[in-house]
Every structure is written in structure tokens, then in C-alpha cells.
N, C-alpha and C positions, 0 to 999 in steps of 0.2 A: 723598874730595872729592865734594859733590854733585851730584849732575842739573846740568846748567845746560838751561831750558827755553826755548824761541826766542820768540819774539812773537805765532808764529801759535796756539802750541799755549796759551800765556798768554790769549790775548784768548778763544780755547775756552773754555778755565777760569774763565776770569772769566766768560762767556754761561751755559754750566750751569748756575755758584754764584747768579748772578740769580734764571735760573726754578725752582731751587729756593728760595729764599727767596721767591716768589711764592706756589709751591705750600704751601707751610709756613703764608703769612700768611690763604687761604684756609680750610687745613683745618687744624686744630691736628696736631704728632706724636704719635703712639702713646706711650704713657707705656711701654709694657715696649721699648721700644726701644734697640737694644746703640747707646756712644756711637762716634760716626766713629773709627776709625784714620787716625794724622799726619793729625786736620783735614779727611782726605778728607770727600766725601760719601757718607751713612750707609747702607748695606747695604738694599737693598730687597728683604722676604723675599713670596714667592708663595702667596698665601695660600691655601688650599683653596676648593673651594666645601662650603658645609654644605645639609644637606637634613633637613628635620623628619619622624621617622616615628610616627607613633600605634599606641599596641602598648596591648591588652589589658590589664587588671590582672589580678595572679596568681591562679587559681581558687580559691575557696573551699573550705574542709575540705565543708562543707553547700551545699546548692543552697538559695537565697533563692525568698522567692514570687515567683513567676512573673507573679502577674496580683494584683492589690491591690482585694480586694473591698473598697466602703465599709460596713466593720461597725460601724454606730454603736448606741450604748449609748445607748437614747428608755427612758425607764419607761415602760412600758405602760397605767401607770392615766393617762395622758391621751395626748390625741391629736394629743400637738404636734409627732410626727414628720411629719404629712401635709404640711406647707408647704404648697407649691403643690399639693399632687395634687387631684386633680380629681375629680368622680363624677357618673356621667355622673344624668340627670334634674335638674342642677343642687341635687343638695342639698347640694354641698359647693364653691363657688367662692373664689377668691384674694378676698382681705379679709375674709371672712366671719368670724365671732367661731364660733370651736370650742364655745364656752358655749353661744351659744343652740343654734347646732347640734344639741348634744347634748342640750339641757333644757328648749327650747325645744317648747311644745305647738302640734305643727301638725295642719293638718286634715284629717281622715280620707281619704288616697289610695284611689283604687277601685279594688278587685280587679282585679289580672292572672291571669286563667287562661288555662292553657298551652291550644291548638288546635296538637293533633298530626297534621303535613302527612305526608300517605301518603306515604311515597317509594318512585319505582320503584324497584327494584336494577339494573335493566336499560340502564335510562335515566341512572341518577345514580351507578355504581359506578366510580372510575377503571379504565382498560384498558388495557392495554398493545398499539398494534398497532403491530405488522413486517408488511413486504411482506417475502413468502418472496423472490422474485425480486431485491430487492435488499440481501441479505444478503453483507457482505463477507466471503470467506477471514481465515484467522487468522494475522496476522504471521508471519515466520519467525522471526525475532528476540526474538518473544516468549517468559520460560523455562515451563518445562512447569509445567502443573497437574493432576497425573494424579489424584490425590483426590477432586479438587472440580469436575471434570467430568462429564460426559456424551453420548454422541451418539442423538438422537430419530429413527427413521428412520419412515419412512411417514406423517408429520404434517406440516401446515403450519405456516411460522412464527410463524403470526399466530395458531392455533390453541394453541399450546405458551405464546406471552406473554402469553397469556388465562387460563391456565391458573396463570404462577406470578404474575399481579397478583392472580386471585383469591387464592393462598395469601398471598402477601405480606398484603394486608389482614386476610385472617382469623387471622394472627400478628401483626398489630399493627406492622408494621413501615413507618418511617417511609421513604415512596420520592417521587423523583424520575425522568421520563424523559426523557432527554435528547435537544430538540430538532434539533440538528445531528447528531447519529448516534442514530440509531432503536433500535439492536440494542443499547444502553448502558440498564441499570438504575442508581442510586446509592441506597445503603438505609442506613439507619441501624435498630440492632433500641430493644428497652426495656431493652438493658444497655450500648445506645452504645456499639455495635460497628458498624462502618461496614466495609460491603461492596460491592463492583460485581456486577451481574448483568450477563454477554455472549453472545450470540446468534452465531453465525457458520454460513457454508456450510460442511456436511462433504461429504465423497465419498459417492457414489452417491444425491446428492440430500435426505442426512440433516441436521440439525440440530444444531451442537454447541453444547449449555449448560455454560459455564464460569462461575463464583463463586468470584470472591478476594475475600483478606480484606484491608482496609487497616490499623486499626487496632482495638484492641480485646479481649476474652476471647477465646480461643480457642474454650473450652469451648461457649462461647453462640453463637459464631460455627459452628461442625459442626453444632449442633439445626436451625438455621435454614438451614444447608445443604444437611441434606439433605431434609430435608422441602421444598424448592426445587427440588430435581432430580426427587423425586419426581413433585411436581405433574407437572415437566414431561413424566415418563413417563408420565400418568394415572395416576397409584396416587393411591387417596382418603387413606391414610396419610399421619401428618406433621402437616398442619395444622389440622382436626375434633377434637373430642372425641373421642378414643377409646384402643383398648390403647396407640399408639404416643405419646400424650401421658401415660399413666401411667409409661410407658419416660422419660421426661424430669425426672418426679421425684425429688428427692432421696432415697434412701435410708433419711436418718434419719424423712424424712417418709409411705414407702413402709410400711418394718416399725418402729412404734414400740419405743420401749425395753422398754418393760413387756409386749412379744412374743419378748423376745430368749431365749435358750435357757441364758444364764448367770442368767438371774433368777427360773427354774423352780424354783430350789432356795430352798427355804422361810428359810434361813440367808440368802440374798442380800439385799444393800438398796443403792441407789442412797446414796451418802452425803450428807451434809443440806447443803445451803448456809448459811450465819447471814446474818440481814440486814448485817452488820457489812461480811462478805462482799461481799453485791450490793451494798451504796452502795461499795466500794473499787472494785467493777468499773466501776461508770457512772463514777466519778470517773478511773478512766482514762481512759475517753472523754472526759471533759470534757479533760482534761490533752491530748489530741491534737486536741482541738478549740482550747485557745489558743494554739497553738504558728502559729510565724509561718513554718512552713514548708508550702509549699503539697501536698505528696503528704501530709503528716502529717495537715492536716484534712479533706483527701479520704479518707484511711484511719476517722479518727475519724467522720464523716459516714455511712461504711458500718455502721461498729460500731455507730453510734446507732440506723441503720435494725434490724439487727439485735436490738437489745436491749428494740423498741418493738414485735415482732414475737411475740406469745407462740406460735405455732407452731417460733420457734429458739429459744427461751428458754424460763426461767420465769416464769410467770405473774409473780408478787413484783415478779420484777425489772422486768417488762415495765411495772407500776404504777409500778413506784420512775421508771422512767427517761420515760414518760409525763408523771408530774406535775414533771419537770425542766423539760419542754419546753412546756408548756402553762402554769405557776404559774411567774407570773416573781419572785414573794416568795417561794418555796418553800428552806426551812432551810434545803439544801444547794447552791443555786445563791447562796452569801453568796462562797466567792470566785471564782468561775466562772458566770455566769448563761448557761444552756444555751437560756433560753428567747431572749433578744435575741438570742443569736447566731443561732440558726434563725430566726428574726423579721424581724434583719436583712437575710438572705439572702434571703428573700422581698418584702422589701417593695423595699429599695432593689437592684433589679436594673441595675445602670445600664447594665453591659458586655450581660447579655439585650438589654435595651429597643436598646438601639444594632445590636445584631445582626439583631434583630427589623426594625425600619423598614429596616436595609441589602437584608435580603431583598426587603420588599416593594416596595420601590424598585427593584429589581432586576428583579421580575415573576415569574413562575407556574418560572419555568427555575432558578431561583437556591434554593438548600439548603443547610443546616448544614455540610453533606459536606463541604464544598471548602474549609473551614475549617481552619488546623492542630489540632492537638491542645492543643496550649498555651492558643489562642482557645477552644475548646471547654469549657476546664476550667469557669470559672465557670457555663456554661449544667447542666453534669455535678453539678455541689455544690449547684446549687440545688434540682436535681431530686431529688434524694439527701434535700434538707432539704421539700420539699416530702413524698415519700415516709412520713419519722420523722414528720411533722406528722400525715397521713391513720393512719399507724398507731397514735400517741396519743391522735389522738382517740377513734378506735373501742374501744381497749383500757378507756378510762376511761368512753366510751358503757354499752359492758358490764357494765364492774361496776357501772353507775350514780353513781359517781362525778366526771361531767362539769361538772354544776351548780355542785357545792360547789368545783371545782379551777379554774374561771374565777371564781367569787367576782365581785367588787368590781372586773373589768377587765372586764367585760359590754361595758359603754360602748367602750371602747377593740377589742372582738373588729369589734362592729357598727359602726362606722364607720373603721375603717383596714383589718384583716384581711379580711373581708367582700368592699367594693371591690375588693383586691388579689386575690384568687381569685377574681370576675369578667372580671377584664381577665386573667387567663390562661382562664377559660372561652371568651372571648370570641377570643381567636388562637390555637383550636385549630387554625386552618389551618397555622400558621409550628410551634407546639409541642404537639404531641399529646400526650405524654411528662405535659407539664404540667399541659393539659387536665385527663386523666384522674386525677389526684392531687388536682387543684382541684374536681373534681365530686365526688369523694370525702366530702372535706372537708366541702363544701358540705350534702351530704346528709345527714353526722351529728349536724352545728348544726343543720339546719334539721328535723332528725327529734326534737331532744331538747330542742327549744324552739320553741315558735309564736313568739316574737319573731323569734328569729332567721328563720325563714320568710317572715314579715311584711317583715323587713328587703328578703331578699332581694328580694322580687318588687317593693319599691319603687322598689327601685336599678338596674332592669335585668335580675333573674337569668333571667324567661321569655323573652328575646330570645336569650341569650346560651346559654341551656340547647337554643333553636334550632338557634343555626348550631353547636352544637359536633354535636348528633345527627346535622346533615347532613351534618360533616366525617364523622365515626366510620362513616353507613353508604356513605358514599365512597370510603373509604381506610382505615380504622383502626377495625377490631372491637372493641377493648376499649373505645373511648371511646362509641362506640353503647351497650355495656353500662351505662355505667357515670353517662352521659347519661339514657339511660334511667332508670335509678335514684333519678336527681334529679327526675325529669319526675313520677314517680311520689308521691314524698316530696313535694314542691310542690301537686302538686294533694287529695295527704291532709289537708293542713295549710291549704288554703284554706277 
């Protein structure tokens, strides 16, 4: 027999079944919803709370480029890659027709000749001073660097940071001192190796010089270590010309082959390369050069310097991979063109140029240093491509075959290439590195043609050949050198 239910617990039932049918007419039911048992009403289940989490996609077999240089493919025989770009004496502004530009007969500009300003070294040398007296102790916490140390005793401090600015410069190494602590060097060398120089009080009133390495060669990082420590102990070794720089040379470049003691015997013979040979070899390089992995065309980038190099190579090949990069029609650049792609890299810097104005925005304090490694890369590939450029040029200078390997892209060398190795002449202060590549350059064009000489000096190149000399005897020896070189070639050619 069933339930019999009383009236109060009936008029409940019936109140419930109400506001559930209100709530029902509100929000529709769940469609996977179990149906009531005996007519009751329906099971209200507790629903969780959910939370969205963001997870990583699975790692790649290969690591992808890192940084996306804009490598565009311009033919070179015209110069409709410059867009916007600008040059400075206004002979190149936005709307301007690139036709007349180029073919247009303008009127004789008047000689720039270079007035070379005596510089003190005294007066205009960067310097590194420390106040001995407030030299801080060295962390406790900090781990040992028993290597790449030293303790100075009987010297001031300010005498010893005198001593390794001068080396720094005369290695060419690119430094900052950092104004919030005095005793802090940041150095970058010419193989973008990035190291700190530190100063600290030692016991009994001594000096201790500490040099780590952040990132970089190792190899290249010791040369310049210790010729640092040195300075700091007054030894003239290390940094000068002398025995201790012949110690730095490589080996193969030390005792040549044809000195070696297995090639005495009349029966020996180096065995012959075939040209068949060297074009499969550049053609590697090109192969790690269009690969879309970013260490693969940093390796390929090395090899090209390499192979443009007839001091690590052979000559042959040094031609072969020279007119790769200089002859953008050149046979073998039909499915690989080795010349745009170096070309590229120099002209559209977009990640430099944005690093570039970051710095100078930043003021006289602010350096490449503090950059990661990853930021860093495109500034490194560029240099690498700048480097193969100065060494092609010179190899095809040599043989005399320079004229005939620019051909019919004349026009296009003197109004895009030109400019662009300007305007890194011109911020030797931010990239030295560049600089000196770009002076290079500049000096084998304008030593193996009066046009291109002509060019320069109308575009700017004697202001710009200025301030790079007074960076170089500033802070960085080789671009003095190398400044100088141009200064010289310019006023031959005038």
C-alpha cells in the first residue's frame, strides 16, 4: 500500500515543483540529463570547476630560426632595392626617379680633400679610471676563477686600468665602463666573445684582476685574457707586435706545408684538387647557406669567410667563391645566388639598425654586451657577411680581375653598396667590428677605380673616413689602421 502524504508535506511538493518549473522556463535543461525517478525531481549533479592551462607545443626534431632576417632577392643590376633609403648630400631622396639618378648628367661636385686633425692620444685615448681607495672586496658568494685571475701588488688602481684600456684598444676590443660601478669593464673581442674585466681590493693593499668569460670562443677568449692580465702586471707582451703575437698564430699559417718534413722526400706530392672538386665545395656552402636553420647559416657564413680567405684555402677556390659573391649572374649561383644573399644581409639590416638607434638612445652607458645571445646572432652573420665581402673583394683586386667580375652592376655597386658601407663607416662609434670591414671594402673600390673614389667623396666618404679615425684612435686600433688606409687611397685618387 502507498505513502499516504498529509497536506503539509503535499503543498511543499507542490512549492518545489513551481520553482522548479520557473527555473526550467529561465534556463533551458541540460540535454545529457538522466530522466527523474517516479516523476520526482531530477538529480542535480555538482559540477566541477574547469581551469584553462597553456602548454607548449611538442619540441621540434630541429630547432627553427631564431631570428628571421629579411633576405630579399633585388637583381642587382638595378637599384630598386633602396626604396626609401636615403643618402646623405641628398642625392638620393623618396620620389626621386632612380633613372635620372643614375644617368642623369650632373655638375661637376668640387673636390673633397681629406684635412687630417692631429689627434692627441693623451687627450682623446678612452681610459679607464678607478679610485684605488674605493675598490670593493670580492663577494663571498662569488665561485672561484683561479685561471683568469690575478693579484697586482705595489700599484695603484687607477694605474693597472690604465694600463689594460690601453691593451684593450690596441687589441681592438670593443669596451664599455660602467658608470654605476667603476671597477666593472664589459668587452666584446673581433670574434664576439663577450667578457667582464673586474677590479677588486686584495689583502695587503694589492689589486685583484679577475676576467670572465660570458659567452663565446673559448680559445679567443684565453689570447685576450691573458694579454689583460699581463698589461695589468706591466709586461709589454700580449698586446704590441711582437714574439708573443707570433705565439697566437695558427700553426698552419706559422710552418707552411711546403716546410713540412713529409714533403722533403722528392716522391711526395700534396694531391691535386679538380675544379669539379672546389665548385662541389662552395656548393656546400651555399647549401648551409639556404637552409632555414639559423646555426646552419651561421656555420655556412664562417665557411664562406673561409673559403674567400686564400691564406686557408686555395687560391682557385678563393677566385671560385669570390666571383659567387661579388657576380650575382655568375653560372653557379643559378640555383643558389650567394651574391643576394650576402647582399641582403648587408643592406637590409633591420634587427642592426633597431639595435643601433636602441643603443644611442640609451647614451654613452648602454652596449651590445647586455644583449642575449640569440639578439646578437643577426648583428654576428652580418659581420661574418661583411668579412667574405672585404675578402672577395681583395682576392679578385689581386688577380686583377675585379672590373671584369662587377661588369654591367657598376651602377647598382655606386649607388646602393657604396651608401650602405658609408653609414656603417659612419657608426663606428656603436660597431667597430663593421667599421673596419666597411673601410676595407671601401678602399679596394676606390683603389681600383677613380669612379668609384669620385663616388665616394661625393656621398660623404671624407667626413665619415673622419669620425671613424677618431673612433679607432680612441678605442679601437685596428679601425685607425684601417681608416687610415682609406684616408690614404682617397687622397691618391683625388
Amino acid at each position: 500500500m502507498p505513502p499516504r502524504w498529509s497536506d503539509s508535506n503535499q503543498n511543499t511538493r507542490e512549492y518545489e515543483s513551481q520553482q522548479h518549473q520557473q527555473k526550467q522556463q529561465k534556463s533551458p535543461p541540460r540535454r545529457d540529463a538522466p530522466p527523474s525517478v517516479g516523476g520526482g525531481l531530477p538529480p542535480q549533479e555538482q559540477q566541477p570547476n574547469y581551469r584553462s592551462v597553456a602548454t607548449n607545443p611538442p619540441t621540434q626534431n630541429h630547432r627553427t630560426r631564431l631570428v628571421e632576417t629579411p633576405l630579399r632577392r633585388v637583381d642587382p643590376s638595378t637599384p630598386s632595392a633602396l626604396g626609401g633609403f636615403r643618402v646623405r648630400e641628398g642625392l638620393l631622396q623618396q620620389g626621386e626617379s632612380h633613372h635620372d639618378l643614375l644617368f642623369q648628367k650632373s655638375p661637376p661636385l668640387p673636390k673633397q680633400h681629406l684635412q687630417r686633425k692631429s689627434f692627441s692620444e693623451s687627450s682623446i685615448v678612452q681610459r679607464w679610471n678607478v679610485d684605488h681607495a674605493a675598490l670593493p672586496r670580492r663577494p663571498d658568494d662569488f665561485p672561484p676563477l683561479t685561471h683568469t685571475n690575478r693579484v697586482v701588488r705595489d700599484e695603484n688602481a687607477n694605474v693597472i686600468s690604465n694600463r689594460i684600456s690601453d691593451r684593450l684598444r690596441s687589441r681592438s676590443i670593443k669596451t664599455r665602463f660602467s658608470k654605476s660601478r667603476n671597477n666593472v669593464a664589459k668587452c666584446r673581442n673581433i670574434d664576439f666573445c663577450k667578457f667582464t674585466v673586474r677590479l677588486y681590493a686584495a689583502d695587503g693593499g694589492g689589486v685583484l684582476v679577475e676576467v670572465q668569460r660570458l659567452c663565446g670562443d673559448a680559445v679567443s677568449f684565453m689570447r685576450d685574457c691573458r694579454a689583460i692580465l699581463n698589461a695589468a702586471e706591466g709586461k709589454t707582451l700580449g698586446g704590441e707586435k711582437g714574439s708573443d703575437e707570433l705565439d697566437e698564430t695558427p700553426m698552419f699559417l706559422r710552418l707552411p706545408v711546403s716546410q713540412m718534413s713529409f714533403l722533403k722526400d722528392a716522391d711526395a706530392r700534396l694531391p691535386e684538387v679538380t675544379d669539379e672538386e672546389q665548385a662541389d665545395i662552395v656548393n656546400v656552402t651555399a647549401d648551409l647557406l639556404k637552409s632555414r636553420q639559423s646555426d646552419t647559416n651561421m656555420l655556412g657564413m664562417e665557411s664562406l669567410v673561409i673559403q674567400t680567405d686564400p691564406e686557408k684555402t686555395l687560391k682557385s677556390m678563393a677566385v671560385l667563391a669570390s666571383h659567387r659573391i661579388i657576380c650575382p649572374d655568375h653560372d653557379a649561383n643559378h640555383d643558389f645566388n650567394v651574391h643576394n644573399y650576402v647582399m641582403s644581409l648587408l643592406i637590409y639590416d633591420d634587427d642592426c639598425a633597431a639595435l643601433s638607434s636602441e643603443d644611442s638612445s640609451a647614451g654613452s652607458s648602454a652596449i651590445h654586451d647586455d644583449v642575449s645571445s640569440f639578439e646578437d646572432h643577426p648583428s654576428r652573420l652580418r659581420n661574418l657577411a661583411m668579412s667574405a665581402l672585404s675578402n672577395a673583394l681583395g682576392v679578385l683586386c689581386n688577380e686583377r680581375l675585379l672590373e671584369a667580375a662587377i661588369g654591367r652592376h657598376r651602377e647598382w655597386y655606386m649607388s646602393v653598396l657604396l651608401p650602405r658601407l658609408i653609414r656603417d663607416l659612419s657608426a663606428a662609434d656603436l660597431r667597430p667590428h663593421d667599421a673596419c670591414y666597411a673601410s676595407r671594402c671601401l678602399s679596394t673600390l676606390a683603389g681600383s677605380c677613380d669612379d668609384f673614389a669620385a663616388r665616394l667623396r661625393a656621398i660623404g666618404g671624407c667626413d665619415a673616413v673622419r669620425k671613424a679615425e677618431s673612433v679607432g684612435v680612441r678605442e679601437f686600433a685596428l679601425l685607425e689602421e684601417d681608416a687610415g688606409r682609406l684616408y690614404r687611397v682617397l687622397n691618391s685618387a683625388a
